[in-house]
C-alpha positions as CSV (number, residue, x, y, z in Angstrom):
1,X,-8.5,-2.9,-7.8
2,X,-9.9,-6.7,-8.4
3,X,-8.0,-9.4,-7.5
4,X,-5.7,-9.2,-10.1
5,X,-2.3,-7.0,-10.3
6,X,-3.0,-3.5,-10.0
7,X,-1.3,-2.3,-13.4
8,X,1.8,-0.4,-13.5
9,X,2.9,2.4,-11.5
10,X,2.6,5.1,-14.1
11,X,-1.1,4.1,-14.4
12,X,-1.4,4.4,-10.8
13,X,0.9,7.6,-10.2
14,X,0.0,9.8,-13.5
15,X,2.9,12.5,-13.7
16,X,4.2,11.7,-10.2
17,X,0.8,13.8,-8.5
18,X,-0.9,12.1,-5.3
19,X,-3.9,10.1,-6.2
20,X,-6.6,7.5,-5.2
21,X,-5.9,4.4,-6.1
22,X,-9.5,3.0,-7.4
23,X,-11.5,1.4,-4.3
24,X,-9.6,3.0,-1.9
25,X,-11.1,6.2,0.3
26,X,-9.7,8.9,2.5
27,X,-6.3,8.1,0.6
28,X,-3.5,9.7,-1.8
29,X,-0.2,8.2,-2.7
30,X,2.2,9.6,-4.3
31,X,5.0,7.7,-6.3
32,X,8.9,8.2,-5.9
33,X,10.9,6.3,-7.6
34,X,10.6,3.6,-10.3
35,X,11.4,0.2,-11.1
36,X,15.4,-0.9,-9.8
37,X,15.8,-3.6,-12.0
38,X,15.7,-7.0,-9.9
39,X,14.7,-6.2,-6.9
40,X,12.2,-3.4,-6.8
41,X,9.3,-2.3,-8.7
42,X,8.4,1.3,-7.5
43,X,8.3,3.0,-4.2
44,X,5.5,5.3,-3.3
45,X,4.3,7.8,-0.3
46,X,1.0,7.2,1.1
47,X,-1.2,9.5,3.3
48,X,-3.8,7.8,4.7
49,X,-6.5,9.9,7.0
50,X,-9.3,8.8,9.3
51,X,-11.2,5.7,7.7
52,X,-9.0,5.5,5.2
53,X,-7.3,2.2,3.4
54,X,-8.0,0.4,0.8
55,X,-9.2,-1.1,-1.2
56,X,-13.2,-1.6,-0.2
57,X,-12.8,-6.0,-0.2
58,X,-9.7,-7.8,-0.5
59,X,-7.5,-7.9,-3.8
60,X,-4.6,-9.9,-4.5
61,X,-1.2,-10.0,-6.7
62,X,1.7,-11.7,-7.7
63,X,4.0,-9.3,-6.0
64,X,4.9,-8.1,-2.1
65,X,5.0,-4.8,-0.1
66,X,7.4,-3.3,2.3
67,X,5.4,-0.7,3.7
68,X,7.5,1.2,6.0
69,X,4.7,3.5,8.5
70,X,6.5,6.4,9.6
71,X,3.7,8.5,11.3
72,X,0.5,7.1,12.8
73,X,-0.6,3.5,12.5
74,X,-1.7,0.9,9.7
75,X,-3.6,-2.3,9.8
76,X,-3.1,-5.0,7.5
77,X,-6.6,-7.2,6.9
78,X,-5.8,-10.5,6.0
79,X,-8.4,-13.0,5.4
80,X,-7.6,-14.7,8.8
81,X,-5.6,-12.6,10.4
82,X,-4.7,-8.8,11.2
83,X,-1.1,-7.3,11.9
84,X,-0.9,-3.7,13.3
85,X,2.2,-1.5,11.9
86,X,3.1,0.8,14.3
87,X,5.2,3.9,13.4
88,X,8.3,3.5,12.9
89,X,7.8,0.2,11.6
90,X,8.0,-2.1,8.5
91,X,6.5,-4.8,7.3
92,X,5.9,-7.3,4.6
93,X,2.3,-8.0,3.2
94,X,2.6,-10.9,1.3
95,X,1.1,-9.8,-1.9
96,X,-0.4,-13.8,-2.7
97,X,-2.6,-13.6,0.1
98,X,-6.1,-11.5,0.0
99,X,-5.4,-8.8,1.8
100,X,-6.4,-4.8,2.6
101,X,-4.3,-1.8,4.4
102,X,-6.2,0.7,6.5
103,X,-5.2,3.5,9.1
104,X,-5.8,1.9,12.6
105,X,-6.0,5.5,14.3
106,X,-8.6,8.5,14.4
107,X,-5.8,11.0,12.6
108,X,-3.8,10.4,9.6
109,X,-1.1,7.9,8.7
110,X,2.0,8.3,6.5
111,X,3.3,5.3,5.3
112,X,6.2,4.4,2.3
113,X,5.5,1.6,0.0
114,X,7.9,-0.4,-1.7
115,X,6.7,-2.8,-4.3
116,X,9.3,-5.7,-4.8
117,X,10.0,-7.7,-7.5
118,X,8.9,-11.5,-7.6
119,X,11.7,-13.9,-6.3
């Protein structure tokens, strides 16, 4: 991924299986549901393990993310600043800004993502 929109979600889930997204490492994601017509693009699992995130450099995109961590711990890199998502926790990376999403600890994360729709 570049710092443009990151294509649909059927080019990023092919047939539903868990996959790297490009530029990313030590991570799969999984889609689960499609688009719900204004308000939501898709929703996907991720399972992030030790080192993992992505992508490698910052990317940016017209649209947010609600990514809801339910085991382990995520850290959102922003260019100025860095918000830990704790499990248990959701949060909203403002999709405008350059930003990245890695696993903060030494064992795997499992995190949903939501992709929602611009306002």
């Amino acid at each position: 991924m570049n710092n443009t929109d990151a294509g649909t979600a059927e080019s990023q889930f092919p047939g539903g299986a868990f996959v790297t997204p490009p530029k990313h490492v030590n991570f799969k994601a999984k889609k689960l549901f499609g688009e719900i017509p204004g308000k939501i693009r898709d929703g996907a699992v991720a399972i992030v393990d030790l080192n993992g995130g992505g992508p490698e450099g910052m990317h940016s995109h017209p649209h947010n993310h609600l990514f809801i961590v339910t085991s382990g711990e995520a850290r959102v890199e922003y260019e100025d600043e860095t918000v830990i998502i704790h499990e248990n926790e959701a949060f909203v990376v403002e999709g405008s800004r350059p930003h990245a999403v890695w696993n903060n600890l030494d064992g795997r994360t499992v995190m949903i993502g939501i992709t929602l729709t611009r306002e």
